[in-house]
BALUM-200112 format. One record per residue: x negated, y negated, z negated of N, C-alpha, C, O in turn. Coordinates in steps of 0.001 Angstrom, whole numbers, plus 500000, padded with zeros to 6 digits. Each point is the difference from the previous one (the first is absolute). Layout:
BEGIN
XYZXYZXYZXYZ ...
! end
This chain:
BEGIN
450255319785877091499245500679501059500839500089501271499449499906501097 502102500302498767500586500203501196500225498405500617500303499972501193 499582498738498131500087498962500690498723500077500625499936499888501224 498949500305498032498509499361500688499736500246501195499565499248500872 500865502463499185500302500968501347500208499111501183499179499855500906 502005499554499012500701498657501112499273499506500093499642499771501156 499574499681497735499350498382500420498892500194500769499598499153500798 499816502031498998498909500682500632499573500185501315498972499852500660 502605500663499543500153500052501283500399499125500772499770500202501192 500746498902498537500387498478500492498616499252500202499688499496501079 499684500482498039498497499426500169499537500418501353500140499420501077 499282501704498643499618500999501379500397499724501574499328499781501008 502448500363498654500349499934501263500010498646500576500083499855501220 499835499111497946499788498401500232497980500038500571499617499297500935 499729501331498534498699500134499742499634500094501782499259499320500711 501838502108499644499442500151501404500886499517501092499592500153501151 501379499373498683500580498642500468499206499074500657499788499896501209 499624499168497480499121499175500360498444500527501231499599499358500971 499938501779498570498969500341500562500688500487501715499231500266500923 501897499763499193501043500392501186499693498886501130499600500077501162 500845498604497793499941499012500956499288499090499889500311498866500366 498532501459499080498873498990499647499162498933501265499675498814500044 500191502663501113499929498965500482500977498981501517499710499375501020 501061500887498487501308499009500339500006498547499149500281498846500321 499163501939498148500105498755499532498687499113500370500192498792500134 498436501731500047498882499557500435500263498965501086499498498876500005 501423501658501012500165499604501718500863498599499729499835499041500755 501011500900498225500594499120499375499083498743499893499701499039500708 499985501476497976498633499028499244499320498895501399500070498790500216 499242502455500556499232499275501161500982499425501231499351499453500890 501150500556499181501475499167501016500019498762499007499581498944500475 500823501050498294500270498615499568498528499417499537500065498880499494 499204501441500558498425499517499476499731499119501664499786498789500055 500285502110501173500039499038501142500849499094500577499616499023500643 501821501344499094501189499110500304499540498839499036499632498876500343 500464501624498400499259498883499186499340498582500372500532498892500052 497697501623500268499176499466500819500720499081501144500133498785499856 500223501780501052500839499443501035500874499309499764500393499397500999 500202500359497990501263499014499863499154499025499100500527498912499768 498407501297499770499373498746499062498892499168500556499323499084499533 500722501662501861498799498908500816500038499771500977499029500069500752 502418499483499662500481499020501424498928499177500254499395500122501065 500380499315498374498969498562500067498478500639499888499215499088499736 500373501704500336498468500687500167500537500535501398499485499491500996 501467501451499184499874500588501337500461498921500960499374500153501049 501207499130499005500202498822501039498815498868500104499789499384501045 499847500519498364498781498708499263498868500627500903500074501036500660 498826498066499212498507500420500506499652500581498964500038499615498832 499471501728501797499481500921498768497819499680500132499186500170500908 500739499451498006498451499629499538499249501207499800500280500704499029 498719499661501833499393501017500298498530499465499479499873498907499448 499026502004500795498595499771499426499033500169501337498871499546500189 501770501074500470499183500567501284500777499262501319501100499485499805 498256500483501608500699499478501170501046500869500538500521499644501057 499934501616498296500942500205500511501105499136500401500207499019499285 500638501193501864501353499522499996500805500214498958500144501182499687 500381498072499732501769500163498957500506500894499931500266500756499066 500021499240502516501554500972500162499172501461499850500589501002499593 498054499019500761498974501867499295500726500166498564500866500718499501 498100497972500033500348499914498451501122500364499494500003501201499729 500821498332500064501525500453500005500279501150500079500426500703499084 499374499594501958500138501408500618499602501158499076500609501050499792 497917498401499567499385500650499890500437500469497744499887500866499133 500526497971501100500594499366498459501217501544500072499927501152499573 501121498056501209500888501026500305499930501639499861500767500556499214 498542500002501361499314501309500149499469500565498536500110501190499704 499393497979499550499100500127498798500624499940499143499722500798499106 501535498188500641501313500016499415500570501666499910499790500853499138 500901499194501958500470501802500487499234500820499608500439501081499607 498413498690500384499287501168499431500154500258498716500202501104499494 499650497347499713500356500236498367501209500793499835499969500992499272 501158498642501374501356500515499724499663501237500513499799500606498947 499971500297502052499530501135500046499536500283499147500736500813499440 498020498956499774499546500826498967501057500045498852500221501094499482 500467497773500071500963500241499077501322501051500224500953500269499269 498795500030501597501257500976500447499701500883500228500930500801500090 497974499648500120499111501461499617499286500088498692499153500894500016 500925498472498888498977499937499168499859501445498995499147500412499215 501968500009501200500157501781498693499374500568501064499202500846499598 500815499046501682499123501315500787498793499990500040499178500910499887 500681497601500346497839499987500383499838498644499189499909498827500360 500093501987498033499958498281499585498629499471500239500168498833500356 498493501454499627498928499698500295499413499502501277498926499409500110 501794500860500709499931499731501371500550499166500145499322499221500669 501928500236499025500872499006500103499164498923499167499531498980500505 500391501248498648498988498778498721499086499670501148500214498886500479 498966501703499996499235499712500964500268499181500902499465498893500063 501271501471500637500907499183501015500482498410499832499800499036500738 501006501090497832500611498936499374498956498780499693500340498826500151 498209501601499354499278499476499659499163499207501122499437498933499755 500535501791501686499007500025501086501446498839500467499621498923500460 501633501236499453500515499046500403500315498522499562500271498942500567 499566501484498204499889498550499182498904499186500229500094498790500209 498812501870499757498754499422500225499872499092501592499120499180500264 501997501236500627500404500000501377500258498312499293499270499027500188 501688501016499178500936498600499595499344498960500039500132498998500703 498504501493497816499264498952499253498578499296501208499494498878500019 500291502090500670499209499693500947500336498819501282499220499330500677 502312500749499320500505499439501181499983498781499337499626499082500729 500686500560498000500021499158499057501547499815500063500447498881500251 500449502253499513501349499780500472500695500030498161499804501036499365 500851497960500043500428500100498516500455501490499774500228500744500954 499867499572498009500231501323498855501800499771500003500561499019499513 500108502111501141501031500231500217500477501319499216499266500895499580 502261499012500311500301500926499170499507501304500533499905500814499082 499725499703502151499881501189500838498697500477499532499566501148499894 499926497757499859498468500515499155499908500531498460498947500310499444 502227499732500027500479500952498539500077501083500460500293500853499162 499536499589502078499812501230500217498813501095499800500180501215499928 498476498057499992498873500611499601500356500002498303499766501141499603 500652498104499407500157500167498647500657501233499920499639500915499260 501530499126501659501127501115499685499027501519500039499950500903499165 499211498921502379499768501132500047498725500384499202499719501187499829 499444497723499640499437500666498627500411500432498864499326500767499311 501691498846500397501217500672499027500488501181499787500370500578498979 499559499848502668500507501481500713498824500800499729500140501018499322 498472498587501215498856500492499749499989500351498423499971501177499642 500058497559499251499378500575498970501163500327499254499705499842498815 501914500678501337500752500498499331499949501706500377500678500842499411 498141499508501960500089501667500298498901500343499849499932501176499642 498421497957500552499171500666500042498957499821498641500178499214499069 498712501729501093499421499734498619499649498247499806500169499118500842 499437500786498124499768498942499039498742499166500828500051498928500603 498742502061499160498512499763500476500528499425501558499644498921500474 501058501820500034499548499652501659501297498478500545499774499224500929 501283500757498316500734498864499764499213498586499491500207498911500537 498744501317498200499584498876500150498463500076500620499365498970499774 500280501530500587498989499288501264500687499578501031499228499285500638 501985500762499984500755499411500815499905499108500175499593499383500985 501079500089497274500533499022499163498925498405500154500151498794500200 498937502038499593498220499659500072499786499640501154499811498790500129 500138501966500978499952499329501486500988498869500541499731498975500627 501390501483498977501036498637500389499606498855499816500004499083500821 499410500890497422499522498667499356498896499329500470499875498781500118 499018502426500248498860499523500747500069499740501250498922499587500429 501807500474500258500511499384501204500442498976500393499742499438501065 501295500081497710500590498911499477499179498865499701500128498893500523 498916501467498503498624499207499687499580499492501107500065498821500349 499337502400500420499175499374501155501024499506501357499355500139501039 501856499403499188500498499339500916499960498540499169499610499028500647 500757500782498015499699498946499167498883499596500403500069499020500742 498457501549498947499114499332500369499728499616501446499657498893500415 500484501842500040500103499355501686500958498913500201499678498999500641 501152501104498992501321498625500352499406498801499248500193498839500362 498939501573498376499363498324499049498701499882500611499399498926499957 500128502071500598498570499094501128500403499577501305499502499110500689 501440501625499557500420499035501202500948499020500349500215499555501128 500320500154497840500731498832499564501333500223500882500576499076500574 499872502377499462501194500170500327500905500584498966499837501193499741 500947498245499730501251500155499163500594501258500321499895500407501157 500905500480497718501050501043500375501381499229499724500414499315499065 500053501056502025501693499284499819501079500562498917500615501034500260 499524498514498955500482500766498715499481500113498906500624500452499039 498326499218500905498495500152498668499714498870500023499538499428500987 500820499767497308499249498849499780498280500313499973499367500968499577 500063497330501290498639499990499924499483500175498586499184500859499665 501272498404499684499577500373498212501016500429499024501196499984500291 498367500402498554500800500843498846500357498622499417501173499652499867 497605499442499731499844498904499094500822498846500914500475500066501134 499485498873497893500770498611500803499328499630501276498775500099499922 501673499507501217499001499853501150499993498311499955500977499303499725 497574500187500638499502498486500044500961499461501041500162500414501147 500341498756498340500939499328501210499119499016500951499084499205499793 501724501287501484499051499542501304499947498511500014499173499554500794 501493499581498537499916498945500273498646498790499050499868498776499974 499418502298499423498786499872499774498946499755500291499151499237499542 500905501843501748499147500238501126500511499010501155501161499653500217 497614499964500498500200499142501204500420500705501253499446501006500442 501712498302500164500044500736501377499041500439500861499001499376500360 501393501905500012499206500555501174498233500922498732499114500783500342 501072498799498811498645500436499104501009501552499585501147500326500307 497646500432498773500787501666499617500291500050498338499328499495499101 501796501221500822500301499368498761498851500465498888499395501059500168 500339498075498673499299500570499142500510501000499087501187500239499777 497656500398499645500381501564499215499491499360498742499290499007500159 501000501472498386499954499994499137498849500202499739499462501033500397 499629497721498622498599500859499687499803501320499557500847500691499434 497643499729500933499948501287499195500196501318500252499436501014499591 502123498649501698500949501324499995499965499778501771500317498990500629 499244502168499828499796499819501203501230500198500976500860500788499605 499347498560501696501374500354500344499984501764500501501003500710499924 498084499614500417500420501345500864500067501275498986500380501117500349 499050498424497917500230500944499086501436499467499390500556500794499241 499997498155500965501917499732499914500194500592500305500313500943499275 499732499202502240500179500432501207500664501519499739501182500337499920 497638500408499984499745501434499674501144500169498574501034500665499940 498393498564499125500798500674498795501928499418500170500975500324499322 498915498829501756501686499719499887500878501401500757501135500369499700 497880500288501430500257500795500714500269501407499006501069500606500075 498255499658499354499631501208499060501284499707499237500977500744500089 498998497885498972500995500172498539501424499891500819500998500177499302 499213499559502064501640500005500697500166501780500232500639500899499453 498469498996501593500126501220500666499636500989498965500837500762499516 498057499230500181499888501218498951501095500428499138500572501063500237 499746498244498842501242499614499395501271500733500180500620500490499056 499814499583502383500666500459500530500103501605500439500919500819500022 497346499212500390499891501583500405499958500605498518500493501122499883 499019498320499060499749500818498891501732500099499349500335501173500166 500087498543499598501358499744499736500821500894501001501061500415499533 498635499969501802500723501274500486499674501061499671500711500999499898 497657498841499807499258501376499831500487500490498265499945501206499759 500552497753499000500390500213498807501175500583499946500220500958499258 500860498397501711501039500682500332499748501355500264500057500914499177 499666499168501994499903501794500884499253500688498527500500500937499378 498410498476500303499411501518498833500734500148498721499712500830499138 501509498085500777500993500108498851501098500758500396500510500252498908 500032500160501746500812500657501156499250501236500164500585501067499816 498283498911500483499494501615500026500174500678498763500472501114499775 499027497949499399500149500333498209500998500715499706500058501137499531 501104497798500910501389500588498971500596500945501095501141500369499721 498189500275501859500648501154500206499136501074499323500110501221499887 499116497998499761498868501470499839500766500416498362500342501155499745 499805497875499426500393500161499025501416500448500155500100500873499138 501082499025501485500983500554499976499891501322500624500776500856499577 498259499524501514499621501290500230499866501064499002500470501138499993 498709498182499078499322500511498925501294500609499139500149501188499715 500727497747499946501104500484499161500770501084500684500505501025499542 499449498385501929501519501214500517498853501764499864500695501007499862 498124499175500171499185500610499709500130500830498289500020501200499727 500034497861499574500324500804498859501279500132499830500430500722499100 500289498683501637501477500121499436500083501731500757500302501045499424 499413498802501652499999501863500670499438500896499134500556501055499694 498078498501499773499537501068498874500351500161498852499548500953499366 501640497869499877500658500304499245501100500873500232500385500782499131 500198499121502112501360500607500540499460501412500019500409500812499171 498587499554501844499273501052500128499702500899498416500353501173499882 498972498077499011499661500831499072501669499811499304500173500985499281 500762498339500697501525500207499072500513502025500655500249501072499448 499653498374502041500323501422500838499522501432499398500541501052499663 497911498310500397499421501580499397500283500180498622500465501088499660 499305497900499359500668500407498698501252501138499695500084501074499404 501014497853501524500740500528500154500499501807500064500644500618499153 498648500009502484499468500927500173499041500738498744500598500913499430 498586498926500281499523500302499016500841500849498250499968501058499373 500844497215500555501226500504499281500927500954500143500397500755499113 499969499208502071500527500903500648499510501517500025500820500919500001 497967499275500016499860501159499744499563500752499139499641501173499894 500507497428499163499538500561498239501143500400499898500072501223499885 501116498103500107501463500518499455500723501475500986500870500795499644 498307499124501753500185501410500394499025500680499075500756500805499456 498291499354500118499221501357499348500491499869498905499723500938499252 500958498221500275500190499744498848501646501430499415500123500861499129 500880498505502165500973500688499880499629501171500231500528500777499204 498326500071502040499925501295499972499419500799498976500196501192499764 498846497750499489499420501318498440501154499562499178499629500506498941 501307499020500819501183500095498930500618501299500927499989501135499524 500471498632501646501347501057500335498896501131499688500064500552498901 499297499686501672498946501270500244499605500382497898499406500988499567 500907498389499987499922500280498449500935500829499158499870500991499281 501541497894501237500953500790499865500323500750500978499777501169499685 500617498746501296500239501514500633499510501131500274500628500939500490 497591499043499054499512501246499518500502500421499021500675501028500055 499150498352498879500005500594498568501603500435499935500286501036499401 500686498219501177501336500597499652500559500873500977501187500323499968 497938500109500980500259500726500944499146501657499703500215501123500454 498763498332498570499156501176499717500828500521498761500082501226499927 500522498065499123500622500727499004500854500493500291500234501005499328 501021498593502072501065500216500273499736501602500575500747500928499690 497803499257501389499962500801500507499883501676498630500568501085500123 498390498393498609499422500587499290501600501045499123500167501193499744 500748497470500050501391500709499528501032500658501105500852500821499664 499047498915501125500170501067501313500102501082499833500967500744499831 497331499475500238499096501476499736500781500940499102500491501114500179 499444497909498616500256500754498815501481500189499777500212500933499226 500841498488501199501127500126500670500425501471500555500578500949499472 498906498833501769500434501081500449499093501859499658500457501117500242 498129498473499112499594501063499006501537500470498556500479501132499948 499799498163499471500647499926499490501807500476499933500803500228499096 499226499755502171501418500010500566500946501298499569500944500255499254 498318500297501557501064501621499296499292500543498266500911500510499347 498045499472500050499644500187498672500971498823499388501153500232499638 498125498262500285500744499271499288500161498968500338499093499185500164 502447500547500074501026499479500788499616498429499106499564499013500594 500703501023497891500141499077499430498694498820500236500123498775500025 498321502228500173499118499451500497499597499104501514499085499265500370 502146501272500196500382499454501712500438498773500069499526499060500638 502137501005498136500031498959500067499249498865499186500191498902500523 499052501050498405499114499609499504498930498621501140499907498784500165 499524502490500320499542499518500876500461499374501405499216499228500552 501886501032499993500925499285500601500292498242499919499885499059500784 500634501163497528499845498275499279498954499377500381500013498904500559 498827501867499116498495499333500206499866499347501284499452498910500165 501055501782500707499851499957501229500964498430500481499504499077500646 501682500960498930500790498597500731499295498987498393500134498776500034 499473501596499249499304499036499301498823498711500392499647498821499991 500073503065500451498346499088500613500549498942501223499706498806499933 501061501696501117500277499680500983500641498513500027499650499015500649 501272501135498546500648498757499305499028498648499817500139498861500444 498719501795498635498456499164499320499734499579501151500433498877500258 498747501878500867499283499503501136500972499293500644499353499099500533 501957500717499795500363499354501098500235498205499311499815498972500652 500593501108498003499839499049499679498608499073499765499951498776500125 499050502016499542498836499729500581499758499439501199499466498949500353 500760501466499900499472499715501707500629498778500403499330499135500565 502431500638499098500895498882500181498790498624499652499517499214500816 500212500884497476498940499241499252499073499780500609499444498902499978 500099502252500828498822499131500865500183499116501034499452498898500041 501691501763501248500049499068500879500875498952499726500373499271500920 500137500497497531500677498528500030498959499326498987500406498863499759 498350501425499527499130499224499626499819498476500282499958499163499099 499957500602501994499914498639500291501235499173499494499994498787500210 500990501752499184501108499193499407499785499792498748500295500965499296 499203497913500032499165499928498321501633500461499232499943500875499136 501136498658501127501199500179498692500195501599500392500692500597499175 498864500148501847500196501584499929498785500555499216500016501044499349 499025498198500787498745500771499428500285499416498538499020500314499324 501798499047499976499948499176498561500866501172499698499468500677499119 501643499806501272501157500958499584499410501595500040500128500837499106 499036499368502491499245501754499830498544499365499493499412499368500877 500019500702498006498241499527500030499343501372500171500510501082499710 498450498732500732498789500816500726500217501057498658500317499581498887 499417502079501479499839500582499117498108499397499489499419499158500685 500064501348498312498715499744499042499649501066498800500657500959499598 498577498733500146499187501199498862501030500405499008499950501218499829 501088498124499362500925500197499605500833501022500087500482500640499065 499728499548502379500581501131500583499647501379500366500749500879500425 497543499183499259499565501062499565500599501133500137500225500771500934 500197499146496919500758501165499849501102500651500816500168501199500227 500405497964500086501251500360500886499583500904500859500575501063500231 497651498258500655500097500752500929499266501186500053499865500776500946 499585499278497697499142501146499817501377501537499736499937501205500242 500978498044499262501483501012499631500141500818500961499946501229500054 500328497601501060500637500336501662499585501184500453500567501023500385 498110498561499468499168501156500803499624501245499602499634500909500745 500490499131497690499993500821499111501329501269500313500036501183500341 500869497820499331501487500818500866499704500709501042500029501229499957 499562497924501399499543500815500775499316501476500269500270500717500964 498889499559498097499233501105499759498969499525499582499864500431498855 499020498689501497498772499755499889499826499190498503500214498799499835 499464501904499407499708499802498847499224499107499804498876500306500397 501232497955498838499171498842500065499648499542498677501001499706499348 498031500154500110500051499299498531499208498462499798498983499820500671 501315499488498747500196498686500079498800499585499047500236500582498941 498725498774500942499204499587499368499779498504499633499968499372501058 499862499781497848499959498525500304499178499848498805500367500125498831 498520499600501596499310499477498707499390498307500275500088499449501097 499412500020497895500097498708499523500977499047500127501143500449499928 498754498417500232501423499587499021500514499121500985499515498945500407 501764501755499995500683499706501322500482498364499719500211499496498897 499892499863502395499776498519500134500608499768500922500017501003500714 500896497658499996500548499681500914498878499565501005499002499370499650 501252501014501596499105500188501273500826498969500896501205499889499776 498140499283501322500466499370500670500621501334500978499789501212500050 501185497699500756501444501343500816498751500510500983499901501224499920 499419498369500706499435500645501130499204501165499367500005501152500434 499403498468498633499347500996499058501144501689499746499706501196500010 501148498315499860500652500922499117501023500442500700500772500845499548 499384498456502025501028501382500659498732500427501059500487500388501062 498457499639498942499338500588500587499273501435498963499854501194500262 499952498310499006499685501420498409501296500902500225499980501189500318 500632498386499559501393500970500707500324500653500959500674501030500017 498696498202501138499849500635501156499013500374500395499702500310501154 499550499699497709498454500861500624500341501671499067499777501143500399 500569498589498840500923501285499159500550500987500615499641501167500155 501796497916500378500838500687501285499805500735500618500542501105499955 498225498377501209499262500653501269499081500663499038499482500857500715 499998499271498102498526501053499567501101501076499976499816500930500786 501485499122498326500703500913499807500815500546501083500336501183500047 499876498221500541500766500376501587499317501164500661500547501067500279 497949498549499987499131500578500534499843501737499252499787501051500604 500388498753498082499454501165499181501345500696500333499727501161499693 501788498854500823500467500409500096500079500526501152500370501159500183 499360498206500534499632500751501695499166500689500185500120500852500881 498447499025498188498759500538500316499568501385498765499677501176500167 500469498181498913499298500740499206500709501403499911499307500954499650 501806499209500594500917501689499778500730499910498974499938499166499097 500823501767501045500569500644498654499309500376498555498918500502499697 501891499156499766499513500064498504498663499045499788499169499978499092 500936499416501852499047498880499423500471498967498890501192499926499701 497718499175499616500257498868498677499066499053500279498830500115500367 501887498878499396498879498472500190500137499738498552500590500713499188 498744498088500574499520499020498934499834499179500415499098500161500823 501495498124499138499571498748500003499751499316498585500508500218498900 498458498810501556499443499435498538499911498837500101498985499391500339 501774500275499459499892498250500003499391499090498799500585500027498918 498266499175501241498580499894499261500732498751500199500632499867501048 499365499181498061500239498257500087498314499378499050499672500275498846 499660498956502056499126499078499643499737498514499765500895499197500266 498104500448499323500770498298499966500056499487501423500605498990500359 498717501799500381500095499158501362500140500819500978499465499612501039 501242501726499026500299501047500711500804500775499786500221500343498839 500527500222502299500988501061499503499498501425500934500014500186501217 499592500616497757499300501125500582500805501209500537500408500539498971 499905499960501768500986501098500642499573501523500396499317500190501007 501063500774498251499327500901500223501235501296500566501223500105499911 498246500298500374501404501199500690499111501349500826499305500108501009 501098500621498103498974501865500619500667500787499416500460499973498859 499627501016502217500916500684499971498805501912500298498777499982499858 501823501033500439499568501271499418500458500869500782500220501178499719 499967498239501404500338500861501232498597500497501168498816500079499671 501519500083501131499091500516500966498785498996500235499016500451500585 500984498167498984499063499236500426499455499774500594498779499844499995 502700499965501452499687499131501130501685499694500391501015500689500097 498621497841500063501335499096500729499654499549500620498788499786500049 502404499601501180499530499233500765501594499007500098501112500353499606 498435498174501141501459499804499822500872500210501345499546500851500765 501335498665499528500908500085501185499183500044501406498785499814500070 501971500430500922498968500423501421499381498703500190498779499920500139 502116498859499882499350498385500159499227499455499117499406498960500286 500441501684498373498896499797499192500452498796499004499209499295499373 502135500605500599500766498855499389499666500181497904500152499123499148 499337502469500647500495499903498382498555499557499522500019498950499359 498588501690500835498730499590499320499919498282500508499967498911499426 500023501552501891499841498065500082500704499134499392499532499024499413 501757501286500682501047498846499442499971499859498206500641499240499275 498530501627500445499596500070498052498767499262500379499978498978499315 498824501085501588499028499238500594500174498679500362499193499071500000 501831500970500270499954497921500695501044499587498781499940498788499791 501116501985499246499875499144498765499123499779499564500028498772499926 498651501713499477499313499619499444499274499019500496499577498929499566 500356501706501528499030498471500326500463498532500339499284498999499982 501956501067500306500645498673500261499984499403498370500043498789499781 499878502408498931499437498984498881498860499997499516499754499954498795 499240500107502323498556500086499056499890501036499452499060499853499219 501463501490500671499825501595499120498915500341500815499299499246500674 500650501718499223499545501283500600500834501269499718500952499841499236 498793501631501360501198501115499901498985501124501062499584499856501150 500333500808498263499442501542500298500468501022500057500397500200498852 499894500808501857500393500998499610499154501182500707499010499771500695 501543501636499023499438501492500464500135500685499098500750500025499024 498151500791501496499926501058498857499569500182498425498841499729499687 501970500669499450499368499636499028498772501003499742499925500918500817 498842499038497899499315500526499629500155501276499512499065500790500124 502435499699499095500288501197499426501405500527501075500978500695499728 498623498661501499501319500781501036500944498943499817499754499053499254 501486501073501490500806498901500372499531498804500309498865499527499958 502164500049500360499778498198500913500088499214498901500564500348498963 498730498265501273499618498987498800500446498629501156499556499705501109 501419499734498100500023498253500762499577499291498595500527500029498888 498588499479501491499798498531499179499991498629500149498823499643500005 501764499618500092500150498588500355499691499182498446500032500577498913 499716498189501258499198498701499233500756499023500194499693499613501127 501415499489498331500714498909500539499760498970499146500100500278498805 499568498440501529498693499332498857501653498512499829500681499261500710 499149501106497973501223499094499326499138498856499499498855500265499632 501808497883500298500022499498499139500981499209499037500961499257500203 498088501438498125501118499348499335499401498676499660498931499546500408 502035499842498681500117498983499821498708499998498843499937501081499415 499079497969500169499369500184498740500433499646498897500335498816500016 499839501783498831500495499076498724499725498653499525500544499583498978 
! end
């Protein structure tokens, strides 16, 4: 990805380069398209130039000249007014064929600029152009084979021509039975010239093609870049919510027990000392627990740290039903049906939906309150129950981090999770975390 980056941009900056000096290079093109001309027809411009009409020569010429320049003009404007110029190019060529002056390189200038035409504009309106050129073409053909004037540069026939020495001097040469001369005529005009215009016009709409088609790519390549970005972002702020309901897990719960042995600490203090320090232990215990916690969370993203600390899980339960027990708040542990290995997401979230039910009952429910969790295992669910016998009403932290964050575990696995008031007083959390096992 970090080479492509370069090449990318190398493209680009070559891309508008070219479009920089395009038309420099145009002005180019048309300088040697007329220098061209001019250096290949000493002998037409010095010579008697063969006209159709009584003009004088030196008009003609003149006029040749002028019509010439114009082609090269249009080729040297052809990115600004390519249609106008086609126009031009065409109205000047026609200048040529009329004078009856031969097909010079300066006259590749109407091909070019249909090229220009049908490599920018739509399809439909490129070939009716395409279409007029040809029919134009046609009909100077037929006019030049009824009037028995030749184009200089265009064989009279496609086929073998009857050699004149057949025919008697001063008589007109004969035409091939059958095949009339002025429909030769016509179709030699069409299969040269046509030929030619269609063949610029295949070019230019193959050229429109493959920008349109490389458009197309640099197009998705942005909306790939574009959607990698937001993923990204996205990710990004899964693994932020992610880290704040872990810290916010542990540093409630070990901040609520820490606070709870405090209490009872300094209740304790002058009656019983031994109970102070008791609870004291509890206290750099807990403290000890959460900070290493917390370490575990924000170095998670390191897999050989998370292989050495693994996620606490249902397992750990008891432990933590002890903890809190110590604390004051009396917890009893329930597990019925027949406990089973749970995938990890499953089972440090049952833990931490535990945590925060019990966290909460310690902040909320009062003194001398008692919970009960019941942990129900199904074939395709792990059922979570936690109510407690206090005042029966909690709420969680001012930011609302403890019900929700037991709320968006569940739902990030398909559960569901309820809580309030229970039916016989105290608060009730229930959460649903839908396991699969393996089938026999």
């Amino acid at each position: 990805m970090a080479t492509a980056r370069p090449l990318a941009n190398l493209a680009s900056s070559a891309a508008r380069a070219w479009t920089r000096w395009a038309a420099l290079h145009d002005a180019v093109l048309a300088a040697a398209l007329l220098l061209g001309t001019l250096a290949t027809s000493k002998n037409l411009l010095t010579g008697p130039v063969r006209h159709l009409t009584n003009v004088d020569g030196d008009v003609q010429l003149a006029v040749w000249i002028i019509a010439s320049v114009a082609i090269a003009v249009g080729v040297a404007l052809r990115r600004r007014k390519p249609w106008l110029m086609l126009l031009v190019s065409a109205a000047a060529s026609a200048v040529h064929l009329v004078q009856g002056m031969p097909l010079l390189i300066i006259d590749l200038g109407t091909p070019i600029l249909l090229y220009t035409v049908a490599s920018s504009a739509r399809r439909t309106y490129t070939l009716a152009a395409t279409a007029g050129l040809i029919l134009a073409a046609a009909g100077w053909s037929m006019y030049a084979g009824a009037t028995g004037t030749p184009t200089a540069g265009v064989p009279d026939r496609i086929a073998p021509p009857i050699s004149r020495a057949t025919a008697p001097a001063g008589e007109a040469r004969p035409t091939p039975s059958g095949s009339p001369g002025i429909l030769q005529d016509t179709s030699t005009g069409v299969i040269l010239l046509g030929s030619i215009l269609v063949t610029s016009w295949a070019m230019g709409s193959a050229a429109r093609n493959r920008r349109d088609y490389l458009d197309e790519l640099h197009a998705r390549a942005a909306d790939l870049e574009r959607e990698r970005d937001q993923q990204a972002a996205l990710a990004v702020a899964a693994e932020r919510d992610r880290i704040t309901r872990e810290l916010h897990d542990v540093v409630a719960h070990g901040l609520s027990v820490m606070v709870t042995q405090a209490q009872g600490a300094e209740a304790a203090l002058t009656r019983r000392p031994g109970d102070t320090r008791s609870a004291l232990s509890a206290i750099i215990s807990t403290g000890r627990d959460s900070l290493a916690d917390m370490r575990r969370v924000l170095s998670r993203a390191d897999s050989l740290e998370d292989a050495w600390h693994p996620q606490p899980g249902i397992d750990r339960l008891p432990e933590l039903v002890a903890h809190v027990t110590k604390a004051g708040t009396r917890v009893r542990l329930q597990v019925n049906g027949t406990p089973a290995a749970v995938p990890a997401a499953v089972d440090l979230s049952a833990y931490r939906i535990v945590q925060e039910a019990l966290t909460n009952t310690m902040k909320h429910a009062g003194s001398g309150a008692a919970a009960t969790v019941n942990l129900t295992f199904h074939d395709s669910e792990v059922v979570i129950e936690v109510k407690d016998n206090g005042r029966g009403q909690t709420s969680s932290d001012g930011n609302g981090h403890g019900l929700r964050g037991m709320g968006e575990r569940a739902r990030l696995l398909d559960g569901q999770l309820t809580a309030g008031p229970g039916p016989l007083g105290g608060f009730v959390v229930r959460a649903t975390l839908p396991i699969d096992r393996p089938r026999p």
